[in-house]
C-alpha positions as CSV (number, residue, x, y, z in Angstrom):
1,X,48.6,51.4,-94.1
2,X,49.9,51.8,-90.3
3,X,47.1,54.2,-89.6
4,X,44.8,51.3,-90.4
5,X,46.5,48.1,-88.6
6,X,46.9,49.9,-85.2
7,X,43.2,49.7,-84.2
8,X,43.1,46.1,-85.4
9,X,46.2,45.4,-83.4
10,X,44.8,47.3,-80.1
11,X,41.5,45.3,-80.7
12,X,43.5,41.8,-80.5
13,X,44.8,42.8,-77.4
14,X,41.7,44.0,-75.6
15,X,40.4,40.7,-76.9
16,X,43.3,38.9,-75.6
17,X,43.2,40.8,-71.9
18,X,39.4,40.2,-71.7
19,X,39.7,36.4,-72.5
20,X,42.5,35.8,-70.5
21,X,40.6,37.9,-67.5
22,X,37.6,35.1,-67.8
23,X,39.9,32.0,-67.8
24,X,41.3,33.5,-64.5
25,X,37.7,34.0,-63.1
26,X,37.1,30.5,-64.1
27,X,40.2,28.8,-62.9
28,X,39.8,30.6,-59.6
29,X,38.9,28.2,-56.2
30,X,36.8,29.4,-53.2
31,X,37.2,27.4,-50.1
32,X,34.0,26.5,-48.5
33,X,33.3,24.9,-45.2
34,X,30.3,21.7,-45.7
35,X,28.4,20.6,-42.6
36,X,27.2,17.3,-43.4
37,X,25.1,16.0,-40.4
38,X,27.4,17.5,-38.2
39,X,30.8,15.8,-39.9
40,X,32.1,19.0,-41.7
41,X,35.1,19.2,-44.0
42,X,36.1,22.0,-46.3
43,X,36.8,22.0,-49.7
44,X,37.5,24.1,-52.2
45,X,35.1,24.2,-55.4
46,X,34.5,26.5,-58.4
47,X,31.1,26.1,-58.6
48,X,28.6,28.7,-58.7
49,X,25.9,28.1,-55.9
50,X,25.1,25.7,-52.9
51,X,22.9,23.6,-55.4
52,X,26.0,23.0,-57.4
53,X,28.0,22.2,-54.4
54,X,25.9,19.8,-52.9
55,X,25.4,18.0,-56.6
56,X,29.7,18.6,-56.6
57,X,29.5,16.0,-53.6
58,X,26.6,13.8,-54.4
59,X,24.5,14.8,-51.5
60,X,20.5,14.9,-52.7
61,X,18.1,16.6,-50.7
62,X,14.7,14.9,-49.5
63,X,11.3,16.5,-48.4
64,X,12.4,16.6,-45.0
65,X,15.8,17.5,-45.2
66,X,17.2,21.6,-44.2
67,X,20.5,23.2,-45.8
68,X,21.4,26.7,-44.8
69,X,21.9,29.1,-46.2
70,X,19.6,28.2,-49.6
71,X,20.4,26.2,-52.2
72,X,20.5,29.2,-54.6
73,X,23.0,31.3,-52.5
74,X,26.1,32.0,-54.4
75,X,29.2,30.6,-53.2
76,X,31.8,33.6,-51.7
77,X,35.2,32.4,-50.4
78,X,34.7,30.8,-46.5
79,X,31.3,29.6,-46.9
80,X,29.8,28.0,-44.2
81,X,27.0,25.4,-45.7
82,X,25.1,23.2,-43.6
83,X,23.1,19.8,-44.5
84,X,20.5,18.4,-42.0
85,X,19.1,15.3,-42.4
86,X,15.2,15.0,-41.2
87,X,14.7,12.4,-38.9
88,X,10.9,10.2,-38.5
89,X,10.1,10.2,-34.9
90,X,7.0,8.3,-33.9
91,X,6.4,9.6,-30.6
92,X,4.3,8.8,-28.4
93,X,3.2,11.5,-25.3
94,X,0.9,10.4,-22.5
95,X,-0.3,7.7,-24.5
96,X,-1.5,9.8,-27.6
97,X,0.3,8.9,-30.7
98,X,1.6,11.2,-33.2
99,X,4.3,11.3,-36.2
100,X,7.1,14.2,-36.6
101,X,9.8,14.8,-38.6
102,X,13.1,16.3,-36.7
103,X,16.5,17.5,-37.6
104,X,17.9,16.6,-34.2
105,X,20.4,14.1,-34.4
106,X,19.7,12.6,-30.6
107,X,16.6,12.5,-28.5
108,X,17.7,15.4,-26.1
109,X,17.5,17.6,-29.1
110,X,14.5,16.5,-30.9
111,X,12.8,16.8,-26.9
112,X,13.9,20.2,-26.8
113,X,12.9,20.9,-30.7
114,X,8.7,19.8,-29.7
115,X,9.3,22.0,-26.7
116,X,8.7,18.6,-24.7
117,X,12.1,19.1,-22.8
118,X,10.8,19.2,-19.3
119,X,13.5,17.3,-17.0
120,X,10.5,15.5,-15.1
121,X,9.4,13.6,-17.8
122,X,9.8,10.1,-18.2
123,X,11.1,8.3,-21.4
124,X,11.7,5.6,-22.9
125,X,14.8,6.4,-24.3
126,X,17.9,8.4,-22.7
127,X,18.5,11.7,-23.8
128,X,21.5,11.3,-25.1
129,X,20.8,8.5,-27.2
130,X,20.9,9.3,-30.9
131,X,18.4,8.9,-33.7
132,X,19.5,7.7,-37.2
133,X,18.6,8.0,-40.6
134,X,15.8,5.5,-40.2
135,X,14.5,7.3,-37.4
136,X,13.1,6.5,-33.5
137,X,9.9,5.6,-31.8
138,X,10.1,7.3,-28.4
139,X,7.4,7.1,-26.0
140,X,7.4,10.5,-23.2
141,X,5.0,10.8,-20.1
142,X,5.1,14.0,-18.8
143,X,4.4,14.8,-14.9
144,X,1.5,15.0,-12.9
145,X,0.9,16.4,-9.7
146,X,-0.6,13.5,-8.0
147,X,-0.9,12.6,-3.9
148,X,-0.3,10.1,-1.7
149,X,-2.4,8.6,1.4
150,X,-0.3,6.6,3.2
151,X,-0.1,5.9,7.4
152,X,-2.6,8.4,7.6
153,X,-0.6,11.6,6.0
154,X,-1.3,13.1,2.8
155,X,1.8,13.9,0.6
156,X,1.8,16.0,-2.7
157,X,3.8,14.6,-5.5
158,X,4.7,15.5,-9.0
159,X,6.0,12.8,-11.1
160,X,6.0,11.0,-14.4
161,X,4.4,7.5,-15.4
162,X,2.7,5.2,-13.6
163,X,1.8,4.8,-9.8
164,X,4.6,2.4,-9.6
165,X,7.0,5.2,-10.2
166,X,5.4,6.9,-7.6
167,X,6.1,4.5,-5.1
168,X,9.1,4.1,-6.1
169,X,10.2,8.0,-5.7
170,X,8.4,7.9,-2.0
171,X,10.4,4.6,-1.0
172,X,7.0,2.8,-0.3
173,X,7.2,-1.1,-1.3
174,X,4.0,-2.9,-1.3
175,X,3.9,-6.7,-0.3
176,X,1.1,-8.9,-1.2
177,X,-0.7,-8.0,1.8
178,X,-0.8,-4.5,1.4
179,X,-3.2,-2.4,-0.1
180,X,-2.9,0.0,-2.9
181,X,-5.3,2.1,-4.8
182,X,-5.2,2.4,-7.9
183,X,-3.1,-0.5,-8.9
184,X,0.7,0.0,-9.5
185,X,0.2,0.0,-13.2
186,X,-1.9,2.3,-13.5
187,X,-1.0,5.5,-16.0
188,X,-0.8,8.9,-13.7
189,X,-3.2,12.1,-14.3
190,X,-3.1,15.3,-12.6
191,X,-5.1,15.1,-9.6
192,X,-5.0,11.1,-9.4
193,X,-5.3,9.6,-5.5
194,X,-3.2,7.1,-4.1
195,X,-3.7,5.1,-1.2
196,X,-1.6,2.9,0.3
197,X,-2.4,1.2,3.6
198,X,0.1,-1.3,5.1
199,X,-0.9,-4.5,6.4
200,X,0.5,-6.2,8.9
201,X,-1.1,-10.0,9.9
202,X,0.1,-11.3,13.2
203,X,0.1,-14.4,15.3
204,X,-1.7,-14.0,19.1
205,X,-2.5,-16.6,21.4
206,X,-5.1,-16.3,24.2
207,X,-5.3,-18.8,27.5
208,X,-9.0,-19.8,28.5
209,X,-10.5,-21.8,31.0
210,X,-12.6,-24.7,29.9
211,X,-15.8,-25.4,31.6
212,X,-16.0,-28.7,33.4
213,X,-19.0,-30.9,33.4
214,X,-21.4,-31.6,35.7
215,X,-22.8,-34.5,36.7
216,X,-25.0,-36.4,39.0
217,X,-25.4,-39.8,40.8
218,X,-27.3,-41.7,42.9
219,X,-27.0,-42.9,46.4
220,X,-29.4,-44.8,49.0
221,X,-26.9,-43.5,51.7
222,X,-28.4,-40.0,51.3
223,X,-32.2,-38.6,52.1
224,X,-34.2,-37.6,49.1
225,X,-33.8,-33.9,48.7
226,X,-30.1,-34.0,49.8
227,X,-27.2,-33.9,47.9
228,X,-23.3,-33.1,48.2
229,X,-20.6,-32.8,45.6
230,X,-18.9,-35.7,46.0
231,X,-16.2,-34.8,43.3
232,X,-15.2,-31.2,43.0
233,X,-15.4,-29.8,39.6
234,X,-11.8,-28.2,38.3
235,X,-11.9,-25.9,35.5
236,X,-9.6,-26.8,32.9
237,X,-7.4,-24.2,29.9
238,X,-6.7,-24.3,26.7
239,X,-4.9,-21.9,24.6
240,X,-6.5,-20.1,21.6
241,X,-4.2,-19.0,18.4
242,X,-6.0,-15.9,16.9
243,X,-4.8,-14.4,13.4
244,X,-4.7,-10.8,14.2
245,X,-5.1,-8.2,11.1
246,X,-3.4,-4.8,11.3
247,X,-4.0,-1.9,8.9
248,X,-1.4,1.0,9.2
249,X,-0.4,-0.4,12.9
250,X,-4.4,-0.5,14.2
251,X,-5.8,-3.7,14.6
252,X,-8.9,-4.2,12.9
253,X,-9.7,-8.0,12.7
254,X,-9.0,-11.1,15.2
255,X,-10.2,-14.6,13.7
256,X,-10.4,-17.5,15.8
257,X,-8.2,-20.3,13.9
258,X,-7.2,-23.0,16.8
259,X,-8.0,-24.0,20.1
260,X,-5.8,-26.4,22.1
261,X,-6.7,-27.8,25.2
262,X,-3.5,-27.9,27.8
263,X,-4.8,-29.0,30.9
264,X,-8.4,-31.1,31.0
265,X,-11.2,-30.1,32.8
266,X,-12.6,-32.4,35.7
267,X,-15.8,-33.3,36.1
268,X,-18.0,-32.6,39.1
269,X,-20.1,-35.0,40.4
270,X,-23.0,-34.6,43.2
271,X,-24.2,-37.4,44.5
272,X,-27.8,-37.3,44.7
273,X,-29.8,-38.9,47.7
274,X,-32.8,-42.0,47.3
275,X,-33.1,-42.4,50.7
276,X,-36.6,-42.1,52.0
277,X,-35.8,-40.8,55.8
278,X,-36.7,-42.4,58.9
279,X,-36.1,-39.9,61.3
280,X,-37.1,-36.2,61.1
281,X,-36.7,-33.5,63.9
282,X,-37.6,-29.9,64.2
283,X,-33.5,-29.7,64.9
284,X,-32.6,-30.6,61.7
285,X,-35.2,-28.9,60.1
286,X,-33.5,-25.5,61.6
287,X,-30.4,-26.4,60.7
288,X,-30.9,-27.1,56.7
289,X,-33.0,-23.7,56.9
290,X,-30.5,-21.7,57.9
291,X,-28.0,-23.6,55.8
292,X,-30.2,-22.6,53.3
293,X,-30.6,-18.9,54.0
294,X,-26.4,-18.8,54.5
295,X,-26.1,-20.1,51.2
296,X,-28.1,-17.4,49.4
297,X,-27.1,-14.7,50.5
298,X,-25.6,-11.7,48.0
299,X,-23.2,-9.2,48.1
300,X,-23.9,-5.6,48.7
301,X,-24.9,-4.5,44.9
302,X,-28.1,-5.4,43.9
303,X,-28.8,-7.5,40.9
304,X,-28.1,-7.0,37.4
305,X,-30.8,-6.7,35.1
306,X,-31.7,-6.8,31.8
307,X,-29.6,-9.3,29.0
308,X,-27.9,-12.7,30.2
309,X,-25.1,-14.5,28.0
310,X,-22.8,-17.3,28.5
311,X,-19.2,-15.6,30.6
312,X,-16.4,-17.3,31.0
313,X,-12.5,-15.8,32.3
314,X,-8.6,-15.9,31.9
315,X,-5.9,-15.3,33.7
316,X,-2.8,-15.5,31.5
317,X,-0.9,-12.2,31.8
318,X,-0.6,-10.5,28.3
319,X,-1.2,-7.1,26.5
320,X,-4.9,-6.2,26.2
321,X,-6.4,-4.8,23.3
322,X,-6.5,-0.7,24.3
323,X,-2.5,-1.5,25.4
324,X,-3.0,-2.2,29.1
325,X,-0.8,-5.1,30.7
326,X,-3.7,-7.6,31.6
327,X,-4.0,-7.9,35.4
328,X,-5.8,-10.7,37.0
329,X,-6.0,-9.4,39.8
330,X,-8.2,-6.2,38.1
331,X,-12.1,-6.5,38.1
332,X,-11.8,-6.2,34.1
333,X,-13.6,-8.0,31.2
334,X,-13.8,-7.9,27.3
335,X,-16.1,-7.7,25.4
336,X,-16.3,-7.7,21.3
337,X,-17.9,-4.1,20.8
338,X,-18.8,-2.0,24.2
339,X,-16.1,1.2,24.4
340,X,-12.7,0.7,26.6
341,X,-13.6,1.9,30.1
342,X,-17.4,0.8,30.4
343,X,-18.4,-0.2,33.6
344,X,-20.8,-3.1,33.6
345,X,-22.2,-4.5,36.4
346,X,-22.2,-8.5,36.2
347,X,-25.0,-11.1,38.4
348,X,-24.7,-14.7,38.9
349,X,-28.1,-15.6,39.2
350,X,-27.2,-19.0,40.5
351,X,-25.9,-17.2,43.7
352,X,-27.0,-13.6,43.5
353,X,-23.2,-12.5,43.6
354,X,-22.8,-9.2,41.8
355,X,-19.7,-7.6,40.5
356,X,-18.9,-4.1,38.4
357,X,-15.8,-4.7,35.8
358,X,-13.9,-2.6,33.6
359,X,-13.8,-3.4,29.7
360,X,-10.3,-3.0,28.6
361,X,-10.2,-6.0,26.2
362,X,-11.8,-7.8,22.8
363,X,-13.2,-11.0,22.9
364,X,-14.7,-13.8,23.8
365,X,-14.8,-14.7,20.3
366,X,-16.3,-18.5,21.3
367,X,-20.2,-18.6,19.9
368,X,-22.7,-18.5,22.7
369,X,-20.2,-15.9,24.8
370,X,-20.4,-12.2,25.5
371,X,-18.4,-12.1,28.2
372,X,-14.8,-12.6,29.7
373,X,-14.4,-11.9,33.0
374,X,-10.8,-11.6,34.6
375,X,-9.9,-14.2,37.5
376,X,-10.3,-11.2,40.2
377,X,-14.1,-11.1,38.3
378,X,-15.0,-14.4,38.5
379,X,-14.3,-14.9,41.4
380,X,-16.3,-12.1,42.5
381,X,-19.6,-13.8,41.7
382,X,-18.5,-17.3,42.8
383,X,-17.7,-18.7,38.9
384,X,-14.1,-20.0,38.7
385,X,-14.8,-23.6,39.9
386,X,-17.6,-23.7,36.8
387,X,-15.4,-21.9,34.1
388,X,-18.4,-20.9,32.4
389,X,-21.5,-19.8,33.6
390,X,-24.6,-18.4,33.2
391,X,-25.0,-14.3,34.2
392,X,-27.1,-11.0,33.7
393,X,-25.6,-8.0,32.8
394,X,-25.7,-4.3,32.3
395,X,-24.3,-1.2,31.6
396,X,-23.6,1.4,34.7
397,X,-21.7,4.0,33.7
């Protein structure tokens, strides 16, 4: 009877050691470390694999979301699991629109993710800014190598955006004069031009003599055929206010805008004889003749010839237009288009007084003018006491 009862007996036990081996195994804890968007915490669980763990702590995986290692990997003591979310970004690059999907809990990371990381970009969001569950729109312009024509230099520059953050990174600020091509919104490409000239618009002023006017009376206590100014003609001046355009310092424009008269001209009157004579001798005959010869005699240079305009002159000291400090005392004149330092010999046929001048100014800018003839000029050919006058001119060297 022993004999039989011992195997029974050692069989209970083995039964008892095996069950009691299998309640130890499933009482046992492992300790595992859970990364939940980058909060972590560690617990200790008895479940089987990551699947089990993350259904332990109610955490439900969607299409886009990553956990590492996989859900089937069993669980081992120290267990690092990790749980990113997956983010929408609707991003935007260089104006082409596309939607991805991103672990990366801020924008520096997601940037760095697409490989879109550069440091020159611009965006519209700071790198450090974070992207929730709900996800970001971000908009990213990368650089261009673009240059810059301003004052005359041409500057390389690589930079993000629009032309405004262009000139912005060179320092240039437009005003509404200035010029700038293409406009300052405009979205940057590699290889875009921009020019930007800078306008200047000044205020110049400009003295001129004004003609005087001539006229003519009557008198029965002169001989017909003589005359004599009775009343000597004075010139008189005005001064002109011209709107002077500059583009990158050069002046390219002078407009006309207001004429003020500061001292008034004076007429000059010849009296004009009626008297039929009584009395003529051979005497007075040689006398008006050789008045007459005296009177028309001309300088040394022999007449101008070819075009004739209207000249007048100024004497007002003041910068000229190629930078000189006007001298009145020069024999200079302007003129609207003929090169600084042509020589043009001036004739006033009224006299046959010739004169050569230097053009080292602009102007006159008075319809029916071509000339303006310095004091020292005028003079020259017997014109200040008219103002303006009549003469033929023409290029001698």
């Amino acid at each position: 009877m022993a004999k039989i009862l011992i195997p029974a007996i050692a069989g209970g036990v083995a039964l008892a050691v095996v069950g009691g081996a299998a309640l130890a195994t499933a009482m046992h804890k492992n300790d595992v470390e859970l990364s939940v968007d980058g909060q972590s915490s560690t617990i200790a669980v008895r479940e089987r694999t990551v699947a089990d763990v993350l259904e332990l702590e109610a955490i439900t995986l969607g299409d886009h979301d990553v956990v590492l290692p996989a859900a089937d990997t069993r669980i081992t003591d120290g267990l690092a699991i990790s749980v990113s979310y997956g983010r929408q970004l609707q991003l935007t690059v260089d104006g082409e629109q596309r939607v991805v999907w991103t672990t990366a809990r801020n924008v520096g990371q997601a940037l760095d993710q697409l490989e879109l990381g550069a440091s020159d970009s611009k965006l519209s969001a700071t790198r450090s800014s974070g992207i929730g569950r709900e996800g970001l729109e971000l908009e990213v312009a990368t650089a261009k190598d673009v240059s810059v024509v301003a004052a005359g230099a041409t500057t390389a520059v690589r930079a993000a955006g629009t032309v405004q953050d262009v000139l912005d990174k060179q320092g240039i600020k437009p005003d509404a004069d200035d010029k700038l091509t293409p406009a300052a919104n405009t979205v940057l490409s590699d290889g875009l031009k921009i020019s930007f000239v800078q306008v200047d618009v000044k205020t110049s002023t400009k003295q001129k003599a004004v003609a005087f006017e001539k006229t003519e009376v009557k008198s029965d206590k002169l001989d017909k055929g003589d005359s004599k100014v009775t009343t000597k003609g004075v010139a008189g001046s005005a001064t002109e206010t011209y709107t002077d355009v500059y583009n990158d310092g050069k002046l390219v424009s002078s407009t006309l805008k207001s004429t003020v008269v500061d001292t008034k001209p004076v007429a000059q009157v010849t009296t004009v004889g009626t008297r039929t004579p009584t009395v003529t001798s051979s005497s007075t005959s040689a006398t008006k003749s050789s008045s007459s010869s005296s009177s028309s005699s001309s300088s040394n240079l022999t007449p101008a010839t070819g075009a004739s305009c209207k000249a007048s002159y100024y004497w007002q000291g003041q910068m000229t237009a190629n930078g000189e400090q006007f001298n009145t005392n020069d024999l200079t004149a302007a003129h609207k288009t003929y090169k600084f330092g042509t020589r043009v010999k001036v004739t006033n046929p009224s006299n046959g007084k010739s004169v050569i001048v230097r053009i080292n100014d602009r102007g006159p800018y008075v319809s029916g003018r071509c000339l303006d003839l310095s004091t020292a000029a005028m003079s020259a050919i017997g014109g200040t006491s008219a103002g303006v006058i009549t003469v033929n001119y023409e290029v001698v060297g």
